[in-house]
N, C-alpha and C positions, 0 to 999 in steps of 0.2 A: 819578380825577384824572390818574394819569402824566404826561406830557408831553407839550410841543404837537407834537413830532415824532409821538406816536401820537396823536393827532389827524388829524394830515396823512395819515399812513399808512392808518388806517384808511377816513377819510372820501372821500380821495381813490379807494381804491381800491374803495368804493362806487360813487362817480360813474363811472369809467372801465370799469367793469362792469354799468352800466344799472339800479345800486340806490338811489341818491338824484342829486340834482341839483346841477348847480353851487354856485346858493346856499345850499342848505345846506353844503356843502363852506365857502363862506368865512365862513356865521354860524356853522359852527362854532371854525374858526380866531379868531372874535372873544371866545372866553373866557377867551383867552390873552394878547390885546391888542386896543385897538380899531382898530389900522391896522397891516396887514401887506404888508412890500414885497419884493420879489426880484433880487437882483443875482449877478452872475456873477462866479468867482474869477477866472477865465482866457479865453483866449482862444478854447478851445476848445467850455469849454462855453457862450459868450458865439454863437457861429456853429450850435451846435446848438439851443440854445434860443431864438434870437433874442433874448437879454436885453443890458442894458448891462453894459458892467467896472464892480466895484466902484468906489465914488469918483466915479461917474458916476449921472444922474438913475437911480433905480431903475424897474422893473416894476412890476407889480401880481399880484395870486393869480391873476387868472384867464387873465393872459398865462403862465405857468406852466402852468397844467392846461390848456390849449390845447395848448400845447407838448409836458407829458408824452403826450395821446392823437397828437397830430403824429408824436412817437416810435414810437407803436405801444406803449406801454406802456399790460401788464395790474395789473401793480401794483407795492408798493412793500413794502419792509418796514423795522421800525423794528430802531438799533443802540443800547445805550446801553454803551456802553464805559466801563470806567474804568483806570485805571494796573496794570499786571500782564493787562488781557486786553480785548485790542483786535481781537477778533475781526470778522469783517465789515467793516474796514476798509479792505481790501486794501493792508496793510501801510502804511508810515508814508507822509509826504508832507503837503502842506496841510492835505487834508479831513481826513486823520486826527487830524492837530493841533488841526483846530477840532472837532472832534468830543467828540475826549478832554479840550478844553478847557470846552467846554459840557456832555459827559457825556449826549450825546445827537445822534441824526443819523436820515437817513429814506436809504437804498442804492434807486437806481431798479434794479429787480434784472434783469439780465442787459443791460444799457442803459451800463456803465461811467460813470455817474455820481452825486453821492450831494448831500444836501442837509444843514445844517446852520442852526439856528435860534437867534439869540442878539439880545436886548433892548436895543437902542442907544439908545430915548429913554422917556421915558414916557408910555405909551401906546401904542407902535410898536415893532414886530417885524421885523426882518429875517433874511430866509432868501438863505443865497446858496448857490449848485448851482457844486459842486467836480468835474472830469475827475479819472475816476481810474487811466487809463492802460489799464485790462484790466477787463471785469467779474469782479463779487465771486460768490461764490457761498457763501451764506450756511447755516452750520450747523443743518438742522432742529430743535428742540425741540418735542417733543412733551407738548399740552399736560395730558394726564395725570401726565406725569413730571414737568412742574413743579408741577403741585398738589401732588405725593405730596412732593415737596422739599420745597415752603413747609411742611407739616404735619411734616415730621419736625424741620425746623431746629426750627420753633418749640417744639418739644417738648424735643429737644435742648441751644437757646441756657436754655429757662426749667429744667431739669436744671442746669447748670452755674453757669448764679448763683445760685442756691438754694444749692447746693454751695460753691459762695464765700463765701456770704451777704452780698453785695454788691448784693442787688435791695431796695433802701430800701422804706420803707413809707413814701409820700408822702401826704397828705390832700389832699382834690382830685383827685387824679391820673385820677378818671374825667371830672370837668368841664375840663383840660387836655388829653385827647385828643377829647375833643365839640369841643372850641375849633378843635384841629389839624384836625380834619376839618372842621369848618366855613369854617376862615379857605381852604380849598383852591378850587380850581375847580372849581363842577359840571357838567364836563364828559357831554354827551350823545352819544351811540352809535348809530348807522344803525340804523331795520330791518331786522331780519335776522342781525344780530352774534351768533353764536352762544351760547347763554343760559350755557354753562360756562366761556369765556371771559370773560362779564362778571363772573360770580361767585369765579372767581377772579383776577380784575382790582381787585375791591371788596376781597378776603379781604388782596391786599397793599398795598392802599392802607389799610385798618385795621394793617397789622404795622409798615408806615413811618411811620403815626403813633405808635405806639409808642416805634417808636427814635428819634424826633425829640424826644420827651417823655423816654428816656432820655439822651440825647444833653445837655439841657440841665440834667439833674441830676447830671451828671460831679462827683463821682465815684462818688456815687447809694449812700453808705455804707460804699465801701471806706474800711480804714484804712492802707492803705501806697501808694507806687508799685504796687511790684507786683503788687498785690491791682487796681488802677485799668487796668494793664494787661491782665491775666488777663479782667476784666470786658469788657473791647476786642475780646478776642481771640473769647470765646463769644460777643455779639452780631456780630460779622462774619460767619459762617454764614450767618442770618439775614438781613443787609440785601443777603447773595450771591442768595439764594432769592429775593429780594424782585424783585431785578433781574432774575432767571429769568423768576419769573411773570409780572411785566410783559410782558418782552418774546415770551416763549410766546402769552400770551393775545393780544395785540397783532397778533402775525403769524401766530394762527389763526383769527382774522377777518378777516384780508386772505386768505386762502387760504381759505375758506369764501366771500367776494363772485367771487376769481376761480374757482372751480369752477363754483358757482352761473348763472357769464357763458357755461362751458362749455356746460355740460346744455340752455341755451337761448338757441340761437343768433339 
């Protein structure tokens, strides 16, 4: 599932590297909404991309991905930032705000601009592409070290509540995560998308239904405050790793299509 920004990431940087085609690029973008439109923060990225100002008639996806090859851009990669670590953002400013506000962004890398995707109606998506003043130059994760993460948190966070004994014994609770995972989008993936990034793309898309499923059994059998906080503290790990793997596996399929565009020119 992850996000439509890794969708955008991934898909896109398929197409811009000779591995799928535009229209799959925008049917995939449609599992996220059935109408996706694109406006410009500023003025600058408004004269680079050819798009209109916010507040004004929007774009469309493929005047975008026009635009990014217009650019010269190889690819992209996905940020999912949250409060405490906003890495990839090239520090504070607009994007970063909408970023950290929707908890998600796609950095056109090395291009100084970055893009943000947030649900203004039902049914419709808007992405609007933010100037960022300087390109970002984003921290490699390597995606071995976040699998090895995912697997130790989880080992780790299920140590600690066991230890608390704050992990309730709910009935149902495996027909609640079949749910979580069903009611998600089944998002589809290029040819080519590296078979260990998908696997562990799937490994924490199962761990985040987890802590959705714990999430809404707060306080899931603690008996004090601070037994409830303590329980807070051991699943954060976890939905830290969660964010890892996503984004590792995310942006090692974008880096697998542009290699790939290398080798054969």
């Amino acid at each position: 599932m992850c996000r439509p920004s890794a969708t955008l990431a991934v898909w896109s940087s398929a197409w811009l590297n000779g591995a799928a085609a535009s229209d799959d690029v925008l049917d995939a973008l449609q599992d996220w909404a059935e109408a996706h439109d694109v406006v410009a923060a500023d003025p600058a990225a408004a004269d680079a991309f050819e798009l209109p100002l916010a507040f004004h008639r929007a774009a469309t996806p493929v005047q975008l991905l026009l635009a990014l090859r217009a650019q010269g851009a190889t690819s992209v990669q996905l940020v999912l930032p949250v409060p405490g670590d906003v890495r990839g953002l090239g520090g504070g400013g607009p994007f970063a705000d909408a970023a950290l506000r929707c908890g998600e962004a796609v950095v056109l890398t090395g291009l100084g601009f970055g893009l943000v995707p947030e649900p203004i109606a039902e049914g419709l998506m808007r992405w609007t592409v933010y100037s960022l003043g300087a390109p970002v130059l984003l921290e490699y994760q390597p995606l071995p070290d976040a699998e090895h993460g995912l697997t130790d948190a989880i080992r780790a966070s299920a140590g600690a509540l066991q230890a608390l004994d704050v992990a309730s014994d709910r009935p149902g609770v495996r027909a609640e995560l079949s749910a979580h995972l069903r009611a998600r989008p089944q998002v589809e993936w290029p040819a080519g998308t590296p078979g260990r990034a998908l696997r562990v793309l799937q490994r924490a898309e199962e761990i985040s239904a987890i802590l959705a499923v714990a999430q809404t059994d707060d306080p899931g059998g603690a008996l004090s405050a601070s037994a409830v906080n303590r329980r807070a503290e051991a699943l954060r790990p976890l939905a830290e790793a969660v964010r890892t793997a996503r984004t590792a596996s995310v942006n090692e399929a974008v880096r697998v299509f542009a290699e790939q565009a290398d080798r054969h020119p």
